[in-house]
C-alpha positions in Angstrom: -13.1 7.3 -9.7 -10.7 10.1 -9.9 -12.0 12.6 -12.3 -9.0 15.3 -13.4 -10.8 18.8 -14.0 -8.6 21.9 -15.9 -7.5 25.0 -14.0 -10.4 26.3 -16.4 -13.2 24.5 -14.9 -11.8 24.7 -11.2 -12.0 28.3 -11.6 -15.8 28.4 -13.3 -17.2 26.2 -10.3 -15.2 28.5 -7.5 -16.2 31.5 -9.2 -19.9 30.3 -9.1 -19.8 29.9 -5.5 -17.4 33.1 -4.8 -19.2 35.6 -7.0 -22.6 34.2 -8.2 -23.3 32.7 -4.2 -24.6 29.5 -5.8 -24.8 26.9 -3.1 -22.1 23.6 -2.8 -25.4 21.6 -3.6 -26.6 23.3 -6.7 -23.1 23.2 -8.2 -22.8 19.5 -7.2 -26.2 18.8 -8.8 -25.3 20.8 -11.8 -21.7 19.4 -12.5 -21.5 16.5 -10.4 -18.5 18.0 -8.7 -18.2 16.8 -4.5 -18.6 19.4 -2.1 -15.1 18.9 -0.7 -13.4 19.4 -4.5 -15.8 22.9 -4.6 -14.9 24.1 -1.3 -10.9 23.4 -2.0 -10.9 25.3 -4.9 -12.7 28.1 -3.5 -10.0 28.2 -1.2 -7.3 27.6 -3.9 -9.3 30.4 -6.3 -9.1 32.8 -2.8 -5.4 32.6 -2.6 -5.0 33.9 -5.4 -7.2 36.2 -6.1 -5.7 37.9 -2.7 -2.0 37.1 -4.3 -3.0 39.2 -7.3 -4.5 41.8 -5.4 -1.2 42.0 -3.2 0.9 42.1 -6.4 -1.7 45.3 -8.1 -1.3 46.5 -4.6 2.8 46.8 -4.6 2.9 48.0 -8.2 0.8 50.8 -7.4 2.8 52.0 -5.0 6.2 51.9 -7.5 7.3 54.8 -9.1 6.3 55.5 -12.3 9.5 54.5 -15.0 8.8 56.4 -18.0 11.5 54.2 -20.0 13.7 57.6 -20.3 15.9 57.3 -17.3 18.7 55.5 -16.7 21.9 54.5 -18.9 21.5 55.7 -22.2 24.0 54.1 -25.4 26.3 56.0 -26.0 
């Protein structure tokens, strides 16, 4: 049976494993999610979680824009 599950939810059970290191099994037991679902939305929560980091990453290194500069009305 195909079961459809909310980004929400995805990201709960991935960050269980990711951050809590609950085990594929205990998560399975506990939410009746397969092992293969768990491990490809760890992958899916990994991407981006590094995308995200990436993007902080580049902003950080862009000038500050105080909102002063540029064309004023005149």
């Amino acid at each position: 049976m195909l079961q459809n599950y909310t980004p929400e939810f995805k990201k709960k059970i991935a960050r269980l494993h990711a951050e809590e290191g609950r085990t594929y099994k205990s998560i399975t037991t506990e939410y009746g999610v397969s092992k293969a679902s768990i491990s490809k939305w760890c992958c899916e929560f990994s991407k981006e979680c590094q995308s995200k980091a990436q993007l902080n990453q580049w902003n950080s290194r862009l000038p500050e824009h105080d909102g002063l500069s540029g064309t004023q009305g005149i």
